[in-house]
N, C-alpha and C positions, 0 to 999 in steps of 0.2 A: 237383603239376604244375609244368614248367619254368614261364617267363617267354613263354620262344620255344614253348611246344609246341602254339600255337596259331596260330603266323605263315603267313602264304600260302607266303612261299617255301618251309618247311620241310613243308607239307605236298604241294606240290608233288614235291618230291622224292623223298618217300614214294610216291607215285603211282606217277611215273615209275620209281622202286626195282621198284613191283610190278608194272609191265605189261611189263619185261623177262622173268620167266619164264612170264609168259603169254603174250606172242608166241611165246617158245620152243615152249611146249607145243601151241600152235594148229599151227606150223609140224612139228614130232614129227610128229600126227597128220596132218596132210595130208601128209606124206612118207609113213608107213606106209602107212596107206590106199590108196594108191594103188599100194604095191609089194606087199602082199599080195592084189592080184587075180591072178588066174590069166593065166597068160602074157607079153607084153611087148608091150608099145607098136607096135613092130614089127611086130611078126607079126601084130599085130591090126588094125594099118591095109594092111598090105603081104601077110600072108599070100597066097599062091596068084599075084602077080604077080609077086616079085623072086626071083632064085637065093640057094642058103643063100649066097654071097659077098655079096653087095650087101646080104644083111638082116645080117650077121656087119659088114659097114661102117657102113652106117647106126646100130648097137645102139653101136661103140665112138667115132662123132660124136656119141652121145647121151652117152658117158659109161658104157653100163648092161650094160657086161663087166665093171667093175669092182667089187669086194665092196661091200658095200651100203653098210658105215660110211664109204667113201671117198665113195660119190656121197653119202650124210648130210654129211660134213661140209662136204664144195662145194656140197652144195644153200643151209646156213646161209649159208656163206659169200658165194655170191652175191645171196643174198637183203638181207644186211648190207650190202651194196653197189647196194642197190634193182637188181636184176638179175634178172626172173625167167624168163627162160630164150627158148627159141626154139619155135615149134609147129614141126609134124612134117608139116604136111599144106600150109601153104604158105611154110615158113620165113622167117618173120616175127619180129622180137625182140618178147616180148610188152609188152614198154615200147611198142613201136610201136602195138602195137595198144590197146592202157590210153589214149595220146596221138589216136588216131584216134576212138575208140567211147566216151571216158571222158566226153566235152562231152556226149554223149543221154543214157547216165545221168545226169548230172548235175542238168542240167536237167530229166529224167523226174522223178527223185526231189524235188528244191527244190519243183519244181509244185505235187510231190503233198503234200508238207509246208505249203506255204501253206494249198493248199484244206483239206487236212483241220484246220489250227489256225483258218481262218472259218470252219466248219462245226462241229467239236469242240466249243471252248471256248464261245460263246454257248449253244450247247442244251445243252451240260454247267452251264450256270450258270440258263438257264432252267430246263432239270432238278430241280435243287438248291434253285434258291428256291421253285416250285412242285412240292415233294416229295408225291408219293401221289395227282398232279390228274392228269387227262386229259390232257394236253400231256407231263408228268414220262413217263406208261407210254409214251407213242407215241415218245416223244426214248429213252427205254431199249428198246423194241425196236427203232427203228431203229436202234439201236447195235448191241445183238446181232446183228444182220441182217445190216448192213454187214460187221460184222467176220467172220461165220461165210459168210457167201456168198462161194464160191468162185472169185476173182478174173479166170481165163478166162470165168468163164461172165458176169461181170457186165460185163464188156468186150465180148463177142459179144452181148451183149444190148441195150448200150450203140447197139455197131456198128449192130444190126435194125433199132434206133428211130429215127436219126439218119440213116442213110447216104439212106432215102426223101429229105432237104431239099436235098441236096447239099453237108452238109459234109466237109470231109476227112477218115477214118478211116482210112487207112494209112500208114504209114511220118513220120517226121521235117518232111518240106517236099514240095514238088512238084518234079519233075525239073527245069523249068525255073529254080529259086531254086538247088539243090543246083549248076546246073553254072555260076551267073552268082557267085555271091556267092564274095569272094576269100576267101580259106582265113588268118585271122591267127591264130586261138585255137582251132581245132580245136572251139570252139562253137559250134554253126550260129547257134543267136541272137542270140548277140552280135557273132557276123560280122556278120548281118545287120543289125545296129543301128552297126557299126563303117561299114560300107558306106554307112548314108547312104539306104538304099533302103525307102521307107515299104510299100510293096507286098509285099517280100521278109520285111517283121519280120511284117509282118500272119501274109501266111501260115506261117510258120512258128508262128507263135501258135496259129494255129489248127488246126496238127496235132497242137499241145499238150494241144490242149481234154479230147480224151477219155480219152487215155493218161492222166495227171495225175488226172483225175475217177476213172476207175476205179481206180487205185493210193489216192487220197485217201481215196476212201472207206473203203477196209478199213482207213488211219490213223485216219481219225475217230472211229470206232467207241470205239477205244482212249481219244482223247481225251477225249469224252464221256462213259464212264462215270468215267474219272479224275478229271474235272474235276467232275463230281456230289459223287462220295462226299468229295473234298476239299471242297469249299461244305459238303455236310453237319456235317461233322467242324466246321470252324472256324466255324461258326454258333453252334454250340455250345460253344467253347471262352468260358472267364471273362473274358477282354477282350470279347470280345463283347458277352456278355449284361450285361458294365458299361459298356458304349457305350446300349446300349439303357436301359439304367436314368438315364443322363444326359438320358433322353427325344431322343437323338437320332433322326433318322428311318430309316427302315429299309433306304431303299434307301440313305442315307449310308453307314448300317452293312456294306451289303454291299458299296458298290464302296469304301468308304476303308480299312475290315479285314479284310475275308473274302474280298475277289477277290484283292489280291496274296497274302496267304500262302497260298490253295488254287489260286495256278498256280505256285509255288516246284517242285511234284512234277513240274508236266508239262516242264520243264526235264529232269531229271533222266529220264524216261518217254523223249524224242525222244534222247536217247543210245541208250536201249535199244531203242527201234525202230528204227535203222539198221539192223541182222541182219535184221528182220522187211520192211525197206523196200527191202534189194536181193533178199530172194529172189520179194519179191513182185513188185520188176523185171522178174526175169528171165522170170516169166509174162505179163506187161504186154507186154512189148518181144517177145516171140514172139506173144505174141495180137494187136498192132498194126504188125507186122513192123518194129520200131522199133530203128535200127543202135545199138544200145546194147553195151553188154558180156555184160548178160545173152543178150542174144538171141546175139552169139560165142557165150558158153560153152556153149548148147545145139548151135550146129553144131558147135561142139570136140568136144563130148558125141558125136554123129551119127557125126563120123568119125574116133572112136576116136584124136584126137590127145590122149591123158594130160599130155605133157609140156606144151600149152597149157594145158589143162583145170587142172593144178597151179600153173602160172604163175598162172590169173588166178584161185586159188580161194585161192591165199596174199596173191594182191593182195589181197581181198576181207575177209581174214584181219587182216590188219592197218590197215585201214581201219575195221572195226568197232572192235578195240581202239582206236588212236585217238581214235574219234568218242567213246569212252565215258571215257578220258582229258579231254579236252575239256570234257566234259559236267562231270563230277567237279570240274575248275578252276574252271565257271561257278559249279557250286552254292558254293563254298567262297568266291567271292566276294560271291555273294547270299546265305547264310546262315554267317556265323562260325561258328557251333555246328559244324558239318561238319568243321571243319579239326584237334578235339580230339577 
């Protein structure tokens, strides 16, 4: 083994080396995909209302008279250029729309990641030390539960229980916060905390509450049982059990050896759950009619605008690589081993 073949930069590089043809390939298939459906863009939105002239105009404003490998390689190419195209139903550059809708996901997701590593990682470690008790089974099937319960429905269930007391359950803010608070960062909360306006941060907070909760939970789940079966594992590994043989105390032994190296994974896990945290978005942000991106892509979806629908599912594409690049940098900083 080199000297260097275990240096941050160098493994950095490597990373970076590999998620070049894995953007590729993500990008490949969402181009195919989307040109092997049956008919065109066009005629799927426009069908029965424009003459064959105006849909023969609109197909060569899109580009898609042109043989495929031409729109393939302009698709990479503007995508190289962070460029993903324009929708078809209100001509919008979808940069505009990622810049308008990308602050609610944003914020949706961060929420939801908070509450589920409060919720996750203690009853994953209360799990773990009280393995096989009463508290261990109810913290493992609330985990199952969470995670296998069907995210619209735990949201509209959510809404049932709550909306009797009168707290907020639809949409981002209240109409009056939405049309008072100045527009700096396209993120309403932070507008609202930019603003100055105790009232306006509150409620925006507070239409946080639920969306957040119910997206958290189905993250939870995942943390929970991760965060167990690691407590397991390193309880049992040899440093341990010769901490315990120093007659140390136990719960020493758990938070000074066994809790940092059994949350080293869950680092590596919140990379992987990005994919799983915006598609779970997109049912959040339509079940809480929440101006997200998810909730776009489903009206994109409605009215048959593809060349949207591609825009923001290539955004979506390369945000998950990304986050999982990222992810990959942290661990190699928190654990050397990783980088050889």
């Amino acid at each position: 083994m080199s000297a260097g073949s275990g240096s941050l930069p160098r493994y950095l590089v490597q990373r970076i080396l590999l998620v070049i043809p894995m953007i590729w390939v993500l990008l490949t298939l969402v181009f195919l995909l989307l040109r092997v459906a049956p008919g065109d863009p066009v005629t799927a939105m426009f069908g029965g209302k424009l003459d064959a002239h105006a849909v023969a105009l609109r197909r060569h404003q899109l580009g898609l008279d042109q043989p495929l490998y031409v729109q393939y390689f302009h698709y990479l190419g503007e995508v190289a250029r962070l460029r993903f195209g324009h929708t078809l139903s209100d001509n919008r550059s979808i940069v505009d729309v990622i810049r308008d809708n990308g602050g609610a996901t944003l914020t949706l997701t961060v929420g939801a990641f908070i509450f589920a590593l409060l919720i996750g990682i203690p009853l994953g470690l209360l799990a773990g030390r009280r393995r096989d008790s009463l508290p261990d089974v109810v913290i493992r099937l609330f985990g199952v539960v969470s995670y296998a319960a069907p995210i619209f429905w735990v949201g509209l269930m959510l809404v049932i229980l709550v909306s009797p007391t009168g707290w907020p359950t639809f949409g981002i803010a209240s109409a009056e916060t939405q049309f008072t608070v100045p527009t700096h960062t396209h993120i309403l909360l932070v507008d609202a905390i930019i603003s100055g306006s105790g009232a306006a941060t509150l409620d925006v907070l507070k239409h946080h509450v639920l969306p957040c909760v119910t997206l958290g939970l189905l993250l939870s789940g995942v943390f929970i049982r991760l965060v167990r079966v690691n407590l397991l594992q390193t309880l049992g590994a040899d440093y341990v059990e010769a901490a315990r043989a120093r007659g140390i105390k136990e719960r020493h032994v758990v938070r000074r050896h066994a809790f940092r190296n059994a949350l080293v994974p869950v680092v590596t896990i919140i990379g992987l759950q990005v994919a799983l945290t915006l598609s779970g978005a997109v049912l959040t942000e339509r079940t809480f009619n929440w101006p997200g991106l998810g909730n776009q892509l489903v009206n994109y979806i409605n009215q048959r605008d593809y060349p949207a629908v591609q825009g923001l599912v290539t955004f979506f594409a390369v945000v998950v690589v990304v986050a999982s690049l990222v992810v990959d940098v942290v661990n190699a900083i928190i654990d050397p081993r990783i980088r050889y």
